[in-house]
C-alpha positions in Angstrom: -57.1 2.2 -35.3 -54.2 0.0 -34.8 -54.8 -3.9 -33.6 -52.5 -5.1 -30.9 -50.5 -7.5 -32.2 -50.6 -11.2 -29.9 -47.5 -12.7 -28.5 -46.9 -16.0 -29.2 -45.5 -18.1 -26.4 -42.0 -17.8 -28.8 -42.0 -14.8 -28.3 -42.6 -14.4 -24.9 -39.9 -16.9 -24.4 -37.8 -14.9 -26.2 -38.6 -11.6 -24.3 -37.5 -14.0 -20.8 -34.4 -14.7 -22.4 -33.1 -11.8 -23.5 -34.4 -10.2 -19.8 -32.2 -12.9 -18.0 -29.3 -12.3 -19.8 -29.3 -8.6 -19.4 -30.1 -9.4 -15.5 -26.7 -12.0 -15.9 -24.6 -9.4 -17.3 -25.1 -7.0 -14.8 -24.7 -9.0 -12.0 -21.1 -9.7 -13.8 -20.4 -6.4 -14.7 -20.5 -5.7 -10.7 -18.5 -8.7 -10.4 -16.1 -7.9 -12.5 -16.1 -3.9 -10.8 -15.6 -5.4 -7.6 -12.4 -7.2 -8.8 -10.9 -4.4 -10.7 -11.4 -2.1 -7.5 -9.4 -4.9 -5.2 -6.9 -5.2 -7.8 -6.4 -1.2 -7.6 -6.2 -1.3 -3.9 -3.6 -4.3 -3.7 -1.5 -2.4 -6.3 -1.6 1.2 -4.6 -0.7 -0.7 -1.4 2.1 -2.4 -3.2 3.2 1.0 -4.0 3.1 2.6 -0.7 5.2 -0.7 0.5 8.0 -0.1 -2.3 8.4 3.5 -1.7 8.7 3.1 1.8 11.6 0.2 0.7 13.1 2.4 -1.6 13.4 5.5 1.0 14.8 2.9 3.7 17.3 1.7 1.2 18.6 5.4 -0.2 18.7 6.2 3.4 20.5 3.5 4.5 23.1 3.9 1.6 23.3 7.5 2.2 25.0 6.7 5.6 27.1 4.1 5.0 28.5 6.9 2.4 28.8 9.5 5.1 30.5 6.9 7.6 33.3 5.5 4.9 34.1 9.5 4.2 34.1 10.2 7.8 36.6 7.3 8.1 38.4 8.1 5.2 39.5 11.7 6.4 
C-alpha cells in the first residue's frame, strides 16, 4: 500500500503558479494568432491593390504604344 504523499502549502503555491502561467500563455498565443491572421489579411489585400495597379499601369502603357504607332504611320 502506497501513502499519499501531503502537499505543503509550497507546493500548492507552486501548482497555482505554474497553472496561471500556462492560462497566461494561452491567452497570448491567441493574441498573438489574432495578429498574425490581420497581418495576413492586410498583406493579401495589399496584393489585390498592387495587381490591380500594375494591370492599370501595363494597360495604360499598352495604349499610349498603340496611339504613337498609329500616329507614326
Amino acid at each position: 500500500m502506497v501513502k499519499a504523499k501531503k502537499l505543503s502549502k509550497s507546493d500548492t503555491l507552486a501548482h497555482q503558479r505554474i497553472t496561471d502561467h500556462e492560462k497566461l500563455c494561452r491567452i497570448m498565443q491567441e493574441e498573438t494568432n489574432k495578429k498574425i491572421k490581420n497581418l495576413h489579411d492586410d498583406i493579401h489585400r495589399i496584393e489585390k491593390i498592387l495587381i490591380a495597379a500594375s494591370g492599370f499601369l501595363i494597360t495604360s502603357m499598352l495604349g499610349l504604344i498603340v496611339a504613337l504607332i498609329i500616329q507614326v504611320f
